[in-house]
N, C-alpha and C positions, 0 to 999 in steps of 0.2 A: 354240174347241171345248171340252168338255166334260172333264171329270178323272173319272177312273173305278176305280174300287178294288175287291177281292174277296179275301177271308183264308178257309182251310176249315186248321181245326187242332183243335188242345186246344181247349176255352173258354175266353176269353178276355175283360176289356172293352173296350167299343167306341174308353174313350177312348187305352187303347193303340196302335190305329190312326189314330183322327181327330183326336188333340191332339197326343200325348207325342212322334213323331217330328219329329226337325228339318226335314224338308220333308213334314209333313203337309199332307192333304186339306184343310187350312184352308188352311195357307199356299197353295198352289196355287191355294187360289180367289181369293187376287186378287196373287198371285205365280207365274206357274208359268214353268215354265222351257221348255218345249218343246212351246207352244203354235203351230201353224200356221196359226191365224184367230182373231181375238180376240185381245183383251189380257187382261181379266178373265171369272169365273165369278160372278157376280154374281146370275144370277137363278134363285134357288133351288138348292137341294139337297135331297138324299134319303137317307134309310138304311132297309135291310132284311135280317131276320137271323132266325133259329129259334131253335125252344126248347133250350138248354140239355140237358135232360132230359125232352121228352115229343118223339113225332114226332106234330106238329101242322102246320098251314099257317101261314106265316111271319109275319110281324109287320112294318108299312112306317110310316115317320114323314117324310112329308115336312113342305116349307114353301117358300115364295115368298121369304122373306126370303134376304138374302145367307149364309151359313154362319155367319160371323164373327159377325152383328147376332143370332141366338138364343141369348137368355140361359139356355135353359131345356137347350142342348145339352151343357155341361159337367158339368150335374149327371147328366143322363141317360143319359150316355154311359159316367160312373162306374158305376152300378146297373144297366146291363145286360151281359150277358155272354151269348156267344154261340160257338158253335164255327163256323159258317158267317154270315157276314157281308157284303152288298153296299153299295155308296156309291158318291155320285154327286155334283158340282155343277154347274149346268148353265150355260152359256152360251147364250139365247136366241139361234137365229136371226130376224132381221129380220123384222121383219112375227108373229114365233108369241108370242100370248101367254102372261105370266107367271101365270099360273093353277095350284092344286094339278094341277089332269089333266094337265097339263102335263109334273109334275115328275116324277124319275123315283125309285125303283124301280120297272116295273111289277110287277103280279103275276095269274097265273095259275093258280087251284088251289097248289099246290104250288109252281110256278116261278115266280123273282124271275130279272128280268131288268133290266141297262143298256144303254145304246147310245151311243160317242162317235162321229161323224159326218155323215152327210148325203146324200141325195137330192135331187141337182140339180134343181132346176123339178119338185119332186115333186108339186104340185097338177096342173101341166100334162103330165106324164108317167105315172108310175108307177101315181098315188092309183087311177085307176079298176081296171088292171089286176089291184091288189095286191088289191083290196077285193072283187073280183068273184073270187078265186080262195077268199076264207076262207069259211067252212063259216058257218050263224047263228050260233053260239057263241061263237065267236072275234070276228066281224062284231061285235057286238051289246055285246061285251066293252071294245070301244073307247069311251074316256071323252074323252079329248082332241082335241089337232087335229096333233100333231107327228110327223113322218115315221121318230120312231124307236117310237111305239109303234103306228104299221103294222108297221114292220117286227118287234117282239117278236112282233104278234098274228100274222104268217105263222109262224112258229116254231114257237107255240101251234100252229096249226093245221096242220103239218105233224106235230106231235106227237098228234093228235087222230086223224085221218083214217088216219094210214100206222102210226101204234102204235111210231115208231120211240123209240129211244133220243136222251138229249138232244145228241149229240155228232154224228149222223145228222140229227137235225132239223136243226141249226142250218149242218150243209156243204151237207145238198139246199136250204136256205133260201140260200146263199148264193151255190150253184150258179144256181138261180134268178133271184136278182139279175142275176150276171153276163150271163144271157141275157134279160132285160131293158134292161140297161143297153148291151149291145150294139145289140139291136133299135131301143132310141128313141133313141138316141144321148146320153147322159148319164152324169155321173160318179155312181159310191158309193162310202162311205166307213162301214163296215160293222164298226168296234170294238165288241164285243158281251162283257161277262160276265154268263152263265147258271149258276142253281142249281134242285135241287130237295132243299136241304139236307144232300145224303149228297154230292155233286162237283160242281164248278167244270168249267165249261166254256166258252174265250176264244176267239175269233176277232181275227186282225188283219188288216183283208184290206180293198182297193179297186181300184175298176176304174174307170179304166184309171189312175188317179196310184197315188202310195205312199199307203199307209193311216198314220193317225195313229199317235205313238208308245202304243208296249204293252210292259212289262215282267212278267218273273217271276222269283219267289226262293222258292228254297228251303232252308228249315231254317236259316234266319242273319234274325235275333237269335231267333226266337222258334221254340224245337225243335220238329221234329215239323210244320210246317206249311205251308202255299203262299200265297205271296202274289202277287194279280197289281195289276198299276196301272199309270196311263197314263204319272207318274213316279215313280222310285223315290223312296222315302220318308224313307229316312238312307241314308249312306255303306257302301258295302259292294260288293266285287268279285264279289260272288257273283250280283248282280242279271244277268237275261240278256234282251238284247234280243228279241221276239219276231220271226222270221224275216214278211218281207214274206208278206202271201196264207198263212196257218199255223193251227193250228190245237191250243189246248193241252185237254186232259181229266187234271184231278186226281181220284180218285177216293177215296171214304173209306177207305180204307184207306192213303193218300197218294203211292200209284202214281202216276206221271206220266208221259203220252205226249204228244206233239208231233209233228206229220206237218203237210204240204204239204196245198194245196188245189189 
């Protein structure tokens, strides 16, 4: 499965997150520790992040190549800075291909989204219902072929249609799920970090197994800030498991809640 990152703090550069840690986003991509299918993250990664100093729509860099094999990431990674930041490496599932649409951040207007898990026989289950629920926008919005950027575009479109808040899209999207996944009888696996620049918002949640792992930390090494990921990234007791089926909202100002789904 998939390795997934999310930082909302001070500005900061990227390669503070994606190099300098000793169990960085690279390593993970072809070392990770607490992977439940797969060995490696091999087939692409992504990053996506805002402006620093203008509120604009975000900014996304992916690539098909492994993490490790872009030469062009170490330098980039130093030169940009970001106060909100997403990252992703991805582990194809069987049969999806390695294509940028593929890869993730998505993005919508405003919201940068990831996804680590899975919709069981999702062509032969879920794909029509999901699709038949989104609005043209969202519909239309869709570039790829991978059942985690269905599922951002329900989010999107939950966020479209009801005017909710991103913390409300992303529980009615997952309450959703849950009642699909009952109905057709199939597993999800629904690890999600959402932004629209100003808060973080994480889901760790599956039905009916345990959901992948999800961590968060805050304010240890880097003050003032939240960090979430699938593992934690250096040594430090401060990291917190997130509770199975949960639900974390950082907000800018660096309030943090967590509540049950």
């Amino acid at each position: 499965m998939c390795r997934l990152l999310g930082y909302l703090g001070p500005s900061i550069q990227l390669d503070s997150l994606l190099i300098q840690p000793e169990h960085s986003l690279i390593e993970q991509s072809y070392q990770p520790r607490e992977m439940t299918s797969g060995l490696l993250n091999a087939d692409g990664f992504g990053l996506g992040w805002y402006h620093s100093q203008q509120d604009s729509d975000p900014f996304v860099y992916r690539n098909t190549l492994p993490i490790w094999s872009d030469i062009n990431l170490p330098s980039l990674s130093r030169y940009i800075e970001s106060s909100c930041i997403l990252a992703y490496v991805r582990s194809a599932t069987i049969g999806q291909a390695v294509q940028l649409s593929n890869c993730q951040p998505f993005q919508f207007g405003r919201i940068l989204g990831v996804h680590n898990g899975y919709i069981e026989n999702f062509r032969q289950t879920l794909y029509r219902p999901l699709r038949e629920r989104l609005n043209d926008v969202c519909y239309q919005a869709i570039e790829g072929t991978t059942d985690s950027e269905h599922i951002f575009a329900l989010v999107c479109n939950e966020l479209q249609t009801t005017e909710m808040t991103l913390e409300k899209a992303l529980s009615q999207t997952l309450h959703t799920f849950t009642q699909w996944a009952e109905a057709y009888q199939v597993k999800v696996g629904l690890n999600l970090i959402l932004s629209d620049g100003h808060s973080l918002v994480a889901s760790r949640f599956a039905y009916p197994a345990e959901p992948p792992s999800l961590y968060w930390l805050e304010d240890d090494p880097v003050a003032q800030s939240v960090i979430v990921a699938s593992e934690p990234l250096f040594k430090s007791d401060r990291w917190i498991s997130f509770s199975t089926n949960s639900i974390l909202v950082a907000k800018g100002n660096l309030e943090i809640h967590t509540y049950p789904l």
